[in-house]
N, C-alpha and C positions, 0 to 999 in steps of 0.2 A: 583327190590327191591324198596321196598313204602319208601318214604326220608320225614322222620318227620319232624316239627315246634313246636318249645317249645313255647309256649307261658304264659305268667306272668300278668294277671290281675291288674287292676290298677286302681285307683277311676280318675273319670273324671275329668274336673273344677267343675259342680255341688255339688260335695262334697267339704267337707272340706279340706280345705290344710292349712300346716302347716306356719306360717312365723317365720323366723329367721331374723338374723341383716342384712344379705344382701338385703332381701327382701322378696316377693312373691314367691314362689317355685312354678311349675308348674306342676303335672303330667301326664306322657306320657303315653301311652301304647307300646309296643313296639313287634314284633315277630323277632326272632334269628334262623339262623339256624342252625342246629345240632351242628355242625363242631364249628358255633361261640359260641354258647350257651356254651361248655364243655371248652373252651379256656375261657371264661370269670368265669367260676365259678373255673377251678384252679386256676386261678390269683385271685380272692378272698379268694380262702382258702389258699394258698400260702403268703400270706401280713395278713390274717387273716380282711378282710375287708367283706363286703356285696356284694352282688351282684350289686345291685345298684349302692353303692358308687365307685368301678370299672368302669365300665358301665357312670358314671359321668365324671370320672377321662380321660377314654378313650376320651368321646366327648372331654373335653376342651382342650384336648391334641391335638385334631383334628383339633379342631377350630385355634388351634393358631399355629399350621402346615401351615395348609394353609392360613392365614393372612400374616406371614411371608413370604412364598411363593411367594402371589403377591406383598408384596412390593419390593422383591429381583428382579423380572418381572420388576415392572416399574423402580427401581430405573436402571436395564440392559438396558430398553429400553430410557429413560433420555440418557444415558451414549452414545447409538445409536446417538440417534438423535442431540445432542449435539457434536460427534466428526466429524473433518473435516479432518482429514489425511485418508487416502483410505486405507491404513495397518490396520489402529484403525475399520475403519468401517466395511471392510469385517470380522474380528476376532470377532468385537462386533454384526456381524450380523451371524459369526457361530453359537456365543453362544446363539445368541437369537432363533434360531433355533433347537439347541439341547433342552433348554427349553421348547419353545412349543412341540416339535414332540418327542421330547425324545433321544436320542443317538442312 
């Protein structure tokens, strides 16, 4: 079975784009597959939003996933390297291990 890509056309930087108060907007082109393409266009008609504006909402939700993520890493590893009792250290060097490798 042939597994399509949706793909959404998109003006480059060479064209025009829009500015708002935040700033410069930039746009991307992007290709989705199938599976993701249909997942994001229910949640857009499900909130009654855009494709895009989803698709926006998704990254920055990503982004600040995983920002959090490493500061929760170093502040774990801080917590490492800064304890000196051997109970503290081997528990804090379980979890640092469940972290990177995963459970």
């Amino acid at each position: 079975m042939k597994e399509w890509w949706y793909t959404k056309m998109v003006y480059n930087d060479a064209m025009a784009v829009t500015k708002r108060a935040s700033g410069r907007h930039v746009r991307r082109s992007v290709t989705l597959p199938p599976d993701v393409a249909r997942k994001v266009g229910a949640i857009a008609k499900q909130r009654r939003l855009s494709d895009n504006r989803v698709l926006v909402e998704l990254i920055e939700q990503g982004i600040e996933t995983r920002q959090r993520k490493e500061r929760e890493f170093f502040d774990l590893a801080e917590r490492f390297r800064a304890a000196s009792d051997p109970e503290a250290v081997k528990h804090l060097g379980d979890e640092l291990g469940r972290f990177v490798f995963g459970e």
